[in-house]
C-alpha positions as CSV (number, residue, x, y, z in Angstrom):
1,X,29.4,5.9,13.5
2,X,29.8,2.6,13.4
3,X,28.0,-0.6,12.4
4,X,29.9,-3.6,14.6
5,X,30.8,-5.4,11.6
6,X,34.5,-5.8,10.2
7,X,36.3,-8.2,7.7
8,X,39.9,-8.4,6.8
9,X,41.7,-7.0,4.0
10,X,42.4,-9.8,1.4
11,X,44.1,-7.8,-1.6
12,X,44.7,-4.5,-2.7
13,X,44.8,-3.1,-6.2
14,X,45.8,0.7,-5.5
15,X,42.1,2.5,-4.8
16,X,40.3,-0.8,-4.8
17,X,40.8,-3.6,-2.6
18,X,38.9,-6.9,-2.2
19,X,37.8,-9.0,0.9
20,X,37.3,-12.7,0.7
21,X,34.2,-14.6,1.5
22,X,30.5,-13.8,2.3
23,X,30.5,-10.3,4.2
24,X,27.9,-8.6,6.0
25,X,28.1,-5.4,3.8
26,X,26.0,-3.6,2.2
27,X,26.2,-2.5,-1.4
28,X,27.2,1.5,-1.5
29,X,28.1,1.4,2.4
30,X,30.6,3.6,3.4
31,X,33.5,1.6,5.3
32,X,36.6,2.8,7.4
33,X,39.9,0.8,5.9
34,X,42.6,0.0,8.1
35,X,44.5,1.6,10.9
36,X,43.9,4.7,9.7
37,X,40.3,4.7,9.2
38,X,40.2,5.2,5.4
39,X,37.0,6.2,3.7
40,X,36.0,3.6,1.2
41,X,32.5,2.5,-0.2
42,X,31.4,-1.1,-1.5
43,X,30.9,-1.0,-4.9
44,X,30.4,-4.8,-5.6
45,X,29.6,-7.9,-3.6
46,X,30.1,-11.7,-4.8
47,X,29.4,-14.7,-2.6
48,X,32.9,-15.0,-1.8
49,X,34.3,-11.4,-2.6
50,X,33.5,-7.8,-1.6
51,X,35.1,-5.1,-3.4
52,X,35.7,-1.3,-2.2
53,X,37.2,1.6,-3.1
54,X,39.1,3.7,-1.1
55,X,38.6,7.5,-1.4
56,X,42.3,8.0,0.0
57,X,45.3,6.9,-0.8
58,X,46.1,3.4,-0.1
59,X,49.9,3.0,0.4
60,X,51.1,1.0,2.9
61,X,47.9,-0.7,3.5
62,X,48.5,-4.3,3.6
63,X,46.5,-7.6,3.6
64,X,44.9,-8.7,7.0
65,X,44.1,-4.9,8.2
66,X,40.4,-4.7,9.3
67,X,37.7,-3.2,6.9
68,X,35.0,-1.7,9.4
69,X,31.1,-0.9,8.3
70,X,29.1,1.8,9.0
71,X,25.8,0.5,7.8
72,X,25.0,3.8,5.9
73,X,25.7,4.9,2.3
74,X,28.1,7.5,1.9
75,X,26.3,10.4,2.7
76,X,26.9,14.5,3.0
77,X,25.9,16.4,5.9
78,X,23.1,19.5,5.1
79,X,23.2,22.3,7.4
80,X,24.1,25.6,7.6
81,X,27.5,26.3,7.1
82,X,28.1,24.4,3.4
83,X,28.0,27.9,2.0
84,X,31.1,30.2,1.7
85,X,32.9,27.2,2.5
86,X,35.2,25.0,0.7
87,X,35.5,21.3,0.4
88,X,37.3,18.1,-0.8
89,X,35.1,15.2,-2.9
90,X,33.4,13.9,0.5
91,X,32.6,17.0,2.1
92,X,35.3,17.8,4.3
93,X,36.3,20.9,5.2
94,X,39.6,22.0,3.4
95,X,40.2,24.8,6.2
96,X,39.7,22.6,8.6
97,X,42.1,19.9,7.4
98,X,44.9,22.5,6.7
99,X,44.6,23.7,10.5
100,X,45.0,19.8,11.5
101,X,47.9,18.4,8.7
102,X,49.3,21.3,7.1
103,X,48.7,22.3,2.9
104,X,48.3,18.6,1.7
105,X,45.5,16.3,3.1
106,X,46.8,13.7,5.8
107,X,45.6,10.4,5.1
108,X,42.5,9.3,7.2
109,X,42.1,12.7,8.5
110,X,39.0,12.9,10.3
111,X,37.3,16.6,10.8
112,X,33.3,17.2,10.9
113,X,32.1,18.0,7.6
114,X,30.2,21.4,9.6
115,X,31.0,23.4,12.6
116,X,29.2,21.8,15.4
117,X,29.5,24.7,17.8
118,X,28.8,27.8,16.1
119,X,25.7,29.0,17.2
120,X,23.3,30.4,14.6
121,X,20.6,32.7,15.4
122,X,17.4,30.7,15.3
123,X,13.2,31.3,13.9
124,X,11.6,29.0,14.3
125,X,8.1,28.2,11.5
126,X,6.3,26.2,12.9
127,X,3.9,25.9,16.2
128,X,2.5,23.3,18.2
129,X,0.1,21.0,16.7
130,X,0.8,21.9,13.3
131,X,1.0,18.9,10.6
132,X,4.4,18.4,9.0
133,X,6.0,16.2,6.2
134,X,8.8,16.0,4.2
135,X,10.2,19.2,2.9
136,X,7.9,21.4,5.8
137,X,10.2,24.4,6.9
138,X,10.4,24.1,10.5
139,X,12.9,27.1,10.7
140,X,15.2,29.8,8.9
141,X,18.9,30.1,9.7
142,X,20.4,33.5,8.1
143,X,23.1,31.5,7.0
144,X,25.2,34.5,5.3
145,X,24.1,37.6,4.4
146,X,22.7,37.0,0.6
147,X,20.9,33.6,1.7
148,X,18.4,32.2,4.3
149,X,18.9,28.8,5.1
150,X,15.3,26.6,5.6
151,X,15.7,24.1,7.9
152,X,13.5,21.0,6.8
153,X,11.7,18.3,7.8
154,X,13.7,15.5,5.9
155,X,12.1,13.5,3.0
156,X,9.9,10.6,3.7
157,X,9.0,11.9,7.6
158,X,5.3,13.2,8.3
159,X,3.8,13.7,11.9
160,X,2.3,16.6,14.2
161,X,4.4,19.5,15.9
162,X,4.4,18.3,19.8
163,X,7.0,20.5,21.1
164,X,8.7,23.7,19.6
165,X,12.1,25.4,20.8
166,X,11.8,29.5,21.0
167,X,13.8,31.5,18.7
168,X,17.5,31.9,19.7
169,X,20.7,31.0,19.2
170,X,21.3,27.2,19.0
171,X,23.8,25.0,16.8
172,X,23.0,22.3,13.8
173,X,23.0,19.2,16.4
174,X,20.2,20.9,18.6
175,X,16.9,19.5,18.7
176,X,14.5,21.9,17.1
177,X,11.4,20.6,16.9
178,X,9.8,17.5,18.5
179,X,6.9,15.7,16.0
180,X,5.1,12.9,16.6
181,X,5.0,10.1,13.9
182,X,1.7,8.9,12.7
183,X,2.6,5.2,14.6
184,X,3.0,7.3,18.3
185,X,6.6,7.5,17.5
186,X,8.5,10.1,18.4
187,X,11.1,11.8,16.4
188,X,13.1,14.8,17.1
189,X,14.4,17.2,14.3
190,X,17.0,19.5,14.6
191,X,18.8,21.9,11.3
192,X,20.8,18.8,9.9
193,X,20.1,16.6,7.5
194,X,21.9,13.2,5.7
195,X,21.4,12.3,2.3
196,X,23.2,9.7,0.2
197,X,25.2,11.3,-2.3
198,X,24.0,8.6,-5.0
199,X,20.5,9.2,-4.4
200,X,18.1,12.3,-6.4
201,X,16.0,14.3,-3.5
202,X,12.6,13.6,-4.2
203,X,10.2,16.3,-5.4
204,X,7.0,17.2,-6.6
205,X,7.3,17.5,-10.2
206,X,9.3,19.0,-12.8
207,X,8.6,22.0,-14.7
208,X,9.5,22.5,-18.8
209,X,11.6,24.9,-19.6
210,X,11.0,28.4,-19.4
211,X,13.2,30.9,-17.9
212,X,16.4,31.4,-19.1
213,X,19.1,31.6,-16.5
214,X,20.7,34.7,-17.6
215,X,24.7,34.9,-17.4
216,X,25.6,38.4,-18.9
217,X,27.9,37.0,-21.4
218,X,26.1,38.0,-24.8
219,X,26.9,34.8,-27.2
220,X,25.4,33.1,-24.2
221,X,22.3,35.2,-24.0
222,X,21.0,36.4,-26.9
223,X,23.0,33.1,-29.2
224,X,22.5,30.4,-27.6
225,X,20.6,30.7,-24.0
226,X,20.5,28.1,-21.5
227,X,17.1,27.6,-19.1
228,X,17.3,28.1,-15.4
229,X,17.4,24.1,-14.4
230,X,18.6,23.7,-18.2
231,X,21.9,21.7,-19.0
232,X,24.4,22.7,-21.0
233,X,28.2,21.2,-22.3
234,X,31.2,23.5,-22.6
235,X,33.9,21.5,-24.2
236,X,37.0,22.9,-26.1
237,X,40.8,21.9,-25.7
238,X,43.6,23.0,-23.8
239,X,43.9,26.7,-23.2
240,X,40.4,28.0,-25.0
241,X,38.9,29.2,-21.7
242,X,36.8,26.8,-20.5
243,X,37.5,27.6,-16.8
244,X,37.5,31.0,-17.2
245,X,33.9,30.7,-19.4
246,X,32.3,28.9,-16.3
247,X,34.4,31.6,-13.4
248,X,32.0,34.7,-15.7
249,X,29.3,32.8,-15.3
250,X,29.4,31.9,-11.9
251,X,29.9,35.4,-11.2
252,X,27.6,36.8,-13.1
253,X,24.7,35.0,-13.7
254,X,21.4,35.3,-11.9
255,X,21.3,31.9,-10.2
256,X,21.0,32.6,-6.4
257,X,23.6,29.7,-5.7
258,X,26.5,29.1,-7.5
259,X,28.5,25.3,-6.9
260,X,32.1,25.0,-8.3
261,X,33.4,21.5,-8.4
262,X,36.4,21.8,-9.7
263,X,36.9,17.8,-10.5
264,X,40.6,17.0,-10.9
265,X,41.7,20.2,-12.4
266,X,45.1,22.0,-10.9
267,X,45.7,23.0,-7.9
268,X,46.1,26.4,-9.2
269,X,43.2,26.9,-10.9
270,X,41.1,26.2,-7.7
271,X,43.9,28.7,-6.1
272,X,42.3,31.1,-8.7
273,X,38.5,30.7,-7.7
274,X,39.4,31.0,-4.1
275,X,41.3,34.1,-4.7
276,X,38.9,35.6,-7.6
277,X,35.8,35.1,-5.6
278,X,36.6,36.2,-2.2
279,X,37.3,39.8,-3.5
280,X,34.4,39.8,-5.7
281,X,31.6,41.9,-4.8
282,X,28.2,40.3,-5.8
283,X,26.7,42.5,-7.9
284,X,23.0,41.7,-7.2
285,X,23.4,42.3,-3.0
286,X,26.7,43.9,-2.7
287,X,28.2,41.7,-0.6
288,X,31.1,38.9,-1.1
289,X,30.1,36.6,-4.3
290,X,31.3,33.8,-1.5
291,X,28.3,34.5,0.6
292,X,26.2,32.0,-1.9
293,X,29.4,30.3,-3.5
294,X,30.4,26.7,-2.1
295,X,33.9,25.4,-3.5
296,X,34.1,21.6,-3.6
297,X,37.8,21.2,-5.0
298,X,39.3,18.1,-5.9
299,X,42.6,18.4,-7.3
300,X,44.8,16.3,-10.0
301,X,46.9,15.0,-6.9
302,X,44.0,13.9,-4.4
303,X,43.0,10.2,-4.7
304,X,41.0,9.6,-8.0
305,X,38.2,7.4,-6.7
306,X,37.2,10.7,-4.6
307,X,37.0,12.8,-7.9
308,X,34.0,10.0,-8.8
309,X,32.1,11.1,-5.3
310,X,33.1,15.0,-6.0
311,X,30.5,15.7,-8.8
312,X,27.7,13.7,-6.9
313,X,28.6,15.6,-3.4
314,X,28.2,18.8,-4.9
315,X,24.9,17.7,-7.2
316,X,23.8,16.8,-3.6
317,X,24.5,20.2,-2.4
318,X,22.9,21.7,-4.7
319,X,19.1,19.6,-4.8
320,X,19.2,20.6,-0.9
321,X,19.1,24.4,-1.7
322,X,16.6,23.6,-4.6
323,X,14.4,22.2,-2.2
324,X,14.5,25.6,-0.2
325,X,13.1,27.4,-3.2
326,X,16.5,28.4,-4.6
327,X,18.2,28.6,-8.2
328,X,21.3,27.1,-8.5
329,X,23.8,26.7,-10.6
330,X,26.3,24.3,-10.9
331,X,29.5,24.5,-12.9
332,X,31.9,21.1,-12.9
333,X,35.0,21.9,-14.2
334,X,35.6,19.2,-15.3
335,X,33.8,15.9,-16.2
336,X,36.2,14.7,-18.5
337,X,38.7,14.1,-15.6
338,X,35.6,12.5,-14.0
339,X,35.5,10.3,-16.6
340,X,39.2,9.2,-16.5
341,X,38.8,8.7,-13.1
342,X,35.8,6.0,-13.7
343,X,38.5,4.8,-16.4
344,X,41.3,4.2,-14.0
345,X,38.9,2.4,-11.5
346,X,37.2,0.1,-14.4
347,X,40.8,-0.7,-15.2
348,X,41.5,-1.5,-11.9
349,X,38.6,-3.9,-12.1
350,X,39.3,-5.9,-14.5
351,X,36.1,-4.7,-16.3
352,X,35.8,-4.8,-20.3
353,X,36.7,-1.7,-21.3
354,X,34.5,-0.3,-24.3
355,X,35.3,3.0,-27.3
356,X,39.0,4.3,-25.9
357,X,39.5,2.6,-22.8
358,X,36.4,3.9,-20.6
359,X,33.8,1.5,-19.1
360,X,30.5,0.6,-21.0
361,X,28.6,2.3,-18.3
362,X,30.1,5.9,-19.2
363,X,26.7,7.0,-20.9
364,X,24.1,5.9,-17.9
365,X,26.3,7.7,-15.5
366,X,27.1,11.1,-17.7
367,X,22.6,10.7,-18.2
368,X,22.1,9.9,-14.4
369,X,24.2,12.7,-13.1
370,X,22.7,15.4,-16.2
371,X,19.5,14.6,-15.2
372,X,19.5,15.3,-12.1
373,X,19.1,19.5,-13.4
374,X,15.6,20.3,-14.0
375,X,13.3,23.3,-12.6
376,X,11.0,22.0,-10.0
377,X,8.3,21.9,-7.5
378,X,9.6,21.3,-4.1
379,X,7.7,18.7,-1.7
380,X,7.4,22.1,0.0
381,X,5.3,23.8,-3.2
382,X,8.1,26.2,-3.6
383,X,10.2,26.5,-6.9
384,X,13.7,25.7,-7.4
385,X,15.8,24.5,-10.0
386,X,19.5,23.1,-10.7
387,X,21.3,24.1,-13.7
388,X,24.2,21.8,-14.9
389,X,27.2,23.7,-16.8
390,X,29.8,20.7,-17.5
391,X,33.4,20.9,-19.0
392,X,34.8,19.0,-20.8
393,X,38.1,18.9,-21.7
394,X,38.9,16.3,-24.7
395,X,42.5,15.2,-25.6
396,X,43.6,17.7,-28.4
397,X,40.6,19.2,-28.7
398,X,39.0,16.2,-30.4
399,X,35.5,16.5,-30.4
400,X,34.7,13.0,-31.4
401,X,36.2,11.3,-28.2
402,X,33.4,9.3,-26.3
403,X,32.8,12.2,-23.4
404,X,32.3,14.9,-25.6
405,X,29.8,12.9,-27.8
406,X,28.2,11.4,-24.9
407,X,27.8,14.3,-22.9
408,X,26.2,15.7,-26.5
409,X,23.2,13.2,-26.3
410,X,21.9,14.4,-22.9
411,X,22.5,18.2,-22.8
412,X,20.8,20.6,-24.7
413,X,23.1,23.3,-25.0
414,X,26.4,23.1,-26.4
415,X,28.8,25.4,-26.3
416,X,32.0,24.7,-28.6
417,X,34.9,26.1,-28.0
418,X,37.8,26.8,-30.6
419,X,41.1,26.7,-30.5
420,X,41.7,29.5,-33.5
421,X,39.5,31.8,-31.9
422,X,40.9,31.6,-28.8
423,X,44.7,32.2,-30.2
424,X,43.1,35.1,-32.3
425,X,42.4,36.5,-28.5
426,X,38.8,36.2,-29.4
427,X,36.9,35.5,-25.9
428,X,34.8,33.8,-24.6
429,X,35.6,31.5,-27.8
430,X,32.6,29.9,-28.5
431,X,32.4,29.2,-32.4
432,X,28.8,30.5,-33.5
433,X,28.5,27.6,-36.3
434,X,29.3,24.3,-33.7
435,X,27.8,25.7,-30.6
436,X,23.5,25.4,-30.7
437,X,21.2,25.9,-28.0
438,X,17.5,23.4,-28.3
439,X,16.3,26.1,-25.7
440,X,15.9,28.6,-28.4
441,X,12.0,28.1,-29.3
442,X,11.2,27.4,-24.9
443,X,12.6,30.4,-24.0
444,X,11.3,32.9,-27.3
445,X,8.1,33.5,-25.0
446,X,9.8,35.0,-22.0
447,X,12.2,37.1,-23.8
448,X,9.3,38.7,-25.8
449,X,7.9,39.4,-22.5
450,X,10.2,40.6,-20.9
451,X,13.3,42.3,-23.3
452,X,11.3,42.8,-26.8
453,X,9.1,41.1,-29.1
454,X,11.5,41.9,-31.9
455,X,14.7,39.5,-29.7
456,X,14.3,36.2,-31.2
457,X,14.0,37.9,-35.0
458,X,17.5,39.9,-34.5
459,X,18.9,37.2,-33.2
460,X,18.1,34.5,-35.9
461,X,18.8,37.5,-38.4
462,X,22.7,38.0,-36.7
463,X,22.9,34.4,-36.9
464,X,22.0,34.2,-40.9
465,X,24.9,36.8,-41.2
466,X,27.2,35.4,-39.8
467,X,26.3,32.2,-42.1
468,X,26.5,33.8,-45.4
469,X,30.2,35.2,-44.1
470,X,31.4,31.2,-43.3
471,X,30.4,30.5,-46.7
472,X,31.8,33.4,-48.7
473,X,35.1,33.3,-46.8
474,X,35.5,29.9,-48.6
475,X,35.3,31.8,-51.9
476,X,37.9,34.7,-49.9
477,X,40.7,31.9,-49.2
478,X,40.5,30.7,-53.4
479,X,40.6,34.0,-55.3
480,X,40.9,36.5,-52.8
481,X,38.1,39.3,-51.6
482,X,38.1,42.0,-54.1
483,X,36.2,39.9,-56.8
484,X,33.1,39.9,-54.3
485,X,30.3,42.6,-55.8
486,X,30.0,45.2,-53.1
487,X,26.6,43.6,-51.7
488,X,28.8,40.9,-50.8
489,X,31.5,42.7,-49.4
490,X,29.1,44.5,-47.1
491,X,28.0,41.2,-45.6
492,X,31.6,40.2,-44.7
493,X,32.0,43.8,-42.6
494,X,28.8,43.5,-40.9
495,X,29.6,39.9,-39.6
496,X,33.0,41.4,-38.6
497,X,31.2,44.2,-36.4
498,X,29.1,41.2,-35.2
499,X,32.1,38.8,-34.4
500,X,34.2,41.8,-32.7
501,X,31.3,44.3,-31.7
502,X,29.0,41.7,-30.1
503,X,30.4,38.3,-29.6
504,X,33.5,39.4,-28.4
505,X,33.4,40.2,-24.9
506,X,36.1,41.8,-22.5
507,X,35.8,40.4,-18.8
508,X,38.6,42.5,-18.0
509,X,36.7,45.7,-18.6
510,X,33.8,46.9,-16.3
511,X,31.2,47.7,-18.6
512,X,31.9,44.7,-21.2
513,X,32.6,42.1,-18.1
514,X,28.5,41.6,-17.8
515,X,26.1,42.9,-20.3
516,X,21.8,43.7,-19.7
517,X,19.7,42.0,-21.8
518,X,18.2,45.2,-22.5
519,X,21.5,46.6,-24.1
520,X,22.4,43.3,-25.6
521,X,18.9,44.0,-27.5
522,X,19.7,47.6,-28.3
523,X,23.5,46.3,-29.4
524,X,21.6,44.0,-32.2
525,X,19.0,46.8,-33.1
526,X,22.4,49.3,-33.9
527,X,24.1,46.9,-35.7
528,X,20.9,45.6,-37.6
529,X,20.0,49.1,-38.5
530,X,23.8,49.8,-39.8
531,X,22.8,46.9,-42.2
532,X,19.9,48.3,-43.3
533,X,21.3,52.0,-43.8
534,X,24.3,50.2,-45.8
535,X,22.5,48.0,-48.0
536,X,20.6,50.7,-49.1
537,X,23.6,52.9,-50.2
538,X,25.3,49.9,-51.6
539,X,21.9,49.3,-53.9
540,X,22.3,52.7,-55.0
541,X,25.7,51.6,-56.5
542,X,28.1,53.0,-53.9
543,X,30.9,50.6,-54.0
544,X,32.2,49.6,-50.2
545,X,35.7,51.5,-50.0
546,X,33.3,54.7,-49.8
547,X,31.2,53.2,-46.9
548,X,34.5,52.0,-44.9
549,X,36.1,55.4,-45.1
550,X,33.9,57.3,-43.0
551,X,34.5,55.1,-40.2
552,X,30.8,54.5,-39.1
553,X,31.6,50.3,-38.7
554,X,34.6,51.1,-36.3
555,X,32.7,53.2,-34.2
556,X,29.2,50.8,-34.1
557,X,32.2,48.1,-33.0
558,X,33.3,50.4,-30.2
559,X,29.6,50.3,-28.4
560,X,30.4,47.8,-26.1
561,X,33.3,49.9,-24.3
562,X,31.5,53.7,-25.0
563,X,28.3,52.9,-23.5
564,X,28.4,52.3,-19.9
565,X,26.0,50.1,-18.9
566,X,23.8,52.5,-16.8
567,X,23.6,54.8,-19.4
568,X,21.5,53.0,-22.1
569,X,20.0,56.2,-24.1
570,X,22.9,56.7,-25.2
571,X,22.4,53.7,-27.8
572,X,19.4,55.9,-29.0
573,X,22.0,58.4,-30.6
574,X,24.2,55.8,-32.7
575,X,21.0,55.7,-35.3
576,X,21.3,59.2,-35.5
577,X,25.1,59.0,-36.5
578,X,24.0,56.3,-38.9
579,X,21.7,58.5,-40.8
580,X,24.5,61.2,-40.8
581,X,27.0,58.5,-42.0
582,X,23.8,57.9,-44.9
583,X,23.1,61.6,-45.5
584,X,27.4,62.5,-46.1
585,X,27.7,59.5,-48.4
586,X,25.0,60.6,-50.2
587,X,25.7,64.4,-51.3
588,X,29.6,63.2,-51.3
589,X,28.8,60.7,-54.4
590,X,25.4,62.6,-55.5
């Protein structure tokens, strides 16, 4: 594609380069740089200066090579095929690439974002005469075997059915459908779509918050949930499991579509996904977790200004399955390197840097791109929402650093991760006093519903526990823990079952890896009742030493590996060793 219109390289400034005079460009256009047909995009235009920056490297580029336009924004291609796929920043195909230039990416390599001749097996929705808009579902595609693609009528497009292929095999470029605009126009549709990557897909409306998108990790669930089409922030430093946090969640949570975007991280780590999620078995179909997974990897050694278009390619993505009715979840590992890559380009710039080197504009864009989540009603009247999980990964685990504060103001879950819990082994290590969730009070409704009245209650009653134990453990560190009366002393062993029995979580082990709600529930009522049974021995003035001897806390703590998760009665039968554990204290010290 191709507009006509070129201009000549003036200077280059590593990603950015500049043209001199008045161009014909458009602000955002995607442009081809050079010989080799670069990608770049115009990100500023003077009277007499254009400025763009180059998605690829730009070595060897020199003044006087031609700058061609295309006279469209940069945009991704929507069809079938973007699932169990893989991609760089601007949607092309790693696979693809490799087969063409070997393991790195060749600069200027140019492969279609989508295979053009696989044939899909075709059903068409819609019959002669019918009206149509934007968002209509003119066909379904069984795209893999978890998820039917719905081919759409693209935003913005309304007009009658004149002429209707019949079902069959046909690929993405083939015209579908035929409809007639409302001005006698006529316009033909086939499955594939563009869409700028800058620009939100319109909808309907949006909905408030009320389903929680449930991830079968239990600090997550029951301590501080996160809506379907919610946002939430998982930032912690080097090494506390911030990758591996957003892998259990992509693999286990009930969104139908999960988007990694691994922005800038290593090579290795999206080596890792790849590998992990190609032998996982989804455990709501039984197929391959890839069947609804697309990868868009963007490693520390591709270009930077690509990392930029990565998060906004795969937030792209993911509005297009929203549309189709779908939940989806998005995980962008991470937007601190996103950040440093808007850094290194303001730099490059010339631009006034603000706090710690990174442009003024760092809050609009963390907002623009976080608000894009949101639960809504499609221009089709179906529901689908985007859910935003974003790590970020500040230097020395400095939660004060402008991302991490940033990102706090415009998501409304946080999840902190800790460095001392995570070299205590203590996973996921989310710290229970920094990490709060505002979807608390939205979502107390649906879980009464639908897991027990009593859920919010034993939750907020864990979370007092586990308060009173931060603030005696300051008087444990000063004089030591044997001055505590026994009431006291009982607190600080409950919290303990709570940190290892129920926050702690195994994902190496197949019953701990993903947890029900309805055992996580029946977890809180065992523990809960322990309390209960405890305090009431220790008001009868048995002293703790007698209570930890029979054992009873070590084997509540063990739940989580002795019940297997199909198996819930099981649970039933820990009260009953309670009120043994209750009945032998008692004659013992009668």
């Amino acid at each position: 594609m191709s507009s006509g219109k070129t201009e000549k390289i003036y200077g280059i400034n590593g990603p950015v380069i500049y043209l001199k005079g008045k161009t014909d460009f458009k602000m955002s256009e995607m442009v081809h740089v050079g010989e080799e047909k670069l990608v770049g995009e115009v990100i500023s235009l003077d009277k007499d200066r254009t400025t763009v920056q180059v998605y690829e490297e730009t070595s060897g580029l020199h003044p006087g090579e031609l700058v061609e336009g295309t006279g469209a924004a940069v945009s991704v291609t929507l069809a079938p095929g973007i699932l169990n796929n893989i991609f760089d920043g601007i949607e092309r195909p790693l696979e693809r690439i490799a087969d063409k230039g070997g393991a790195f990416i060749t600069r200027g390599v140019s492969v279609d974002a989508l295979d053009r001749q696989k044939l899909w097996e075709t059903h068409i929705t819609v019959a002669e005469g019918d009206m149509v808009q934007g968002g209509t579902i003119i066909a379904e595609v069984p795209e893999t075997r978890a998820i039917v693609h719905k081919c759409m009528v693209p935003p913005g497009v309304e007009g009658t059915v004149v002429s209707v292929v019949p079902d069959g095999e046909y690929t993405i470029d083939e015209t579908l459908v035929t409809i007639e605009l409302f001005n006698g126009e006529k316009r033909e549709l086939s499955m594939t779509q563009h869409w700028p990557i800058r620009v939100p897909r319109p909808v309907n409306r949006r909905f408030p918050a009320s389903v929680p998108l449930v991830t079968g990790q239990r600090i997550l669930d029951t301590m501080f949930p996160i809506a379907k089409g919610g946002t939430a922030a998982i930032p912690g430093g080097f090494g506390t499991g911030k990758t591996m946090t957003q892998h259990q969640i992509a693999k286990w949570s009930d969104a139908d579509i999960i988007i990694y975007i691994g922005c800038g991280e290593r090579g290795n780590e999206m080596t890792q996904v790849l590998e992990e999620f190609s032998e996982l078995v989804d455990p709501k179909s039984g197929n391959p977790l890839m069947d609804r997974t697309t990868l868009i990897a963007n490693t520390s050694n591709m270009p930077v200004a690509a990392r930029e278009a990565s998060i906004y390619t795969g937030l792209t993505l993911a509005e297009y399955y929203r549309d189709m009715g779908y939940d989806v979840a998005i995980m962008a590992d991470s937007t601190s390197r996103w950040a440093e890559a808007l850094r290194e380009l303001s730099g490059r710039l010339e631009e006034m840097p603000a706090e710690e080197g990174f442009p003024a504009y760092l809050a609009s864009r963390l907002s623009a791109f976080y608000e894009r989540a949101g639960m809504m009603q499609t221009l089709n009247g179906a529901t689908g929402s985007v859910s935003i999980i974003g790590a970020v990964s500040p230097q020395g685990g400095d939660f004060s650093e402008p991302v991490t504060q940033n990102t706090k103001r415009f998501v409304r879950c946080f999840w902190g991760l800790d460095k001392s819990l995570a070299y205590a082994r203590h996973f996921p290590a989310i710290h229970w006093l920094t990490s709060y969730s505002e979807y608390l009070n939205d979502l107390s409704g649906w879980y009464s519903d639908h897991v027990s009245p009593k859920f919010v209650d034993y939750r907020n009653r864990l979370m007092a526990i586990l308060n009173q134990e931060s603030s005696l453990m300051e008087i444990v560190k000063l004089i030591g823990g044997d001055v505590l009366p026994d009431d006291q002393k009982l607190i600080l062993e409950i919290a303990k079952v709570i940190r290892l029995g129920f926050l702690q979580q195994n994902a190496f082990h197949k019953d701990d890896t993903c947890v029900s709600l309805e055992k996580q529930f029946k977890m809180m009522d065992v523990i809960l009742y322990l309390y209960k049974t405890s305090r009431k021995l220790v008001a009868m003035g048995m002293p703790m030493s007698v209570l930890k001897a029979e054992g009873i806390f070590e084997k509540v703590i063990a739940i989580k590996y002795d019940v297997p998760n199909d198996n819930l009665q099981l649970l039933d039968l820990y009260k009953l060793d309670i009120d043994d554990f209750y009945n032998r204290v008692i004659e013992k010290n009668a």
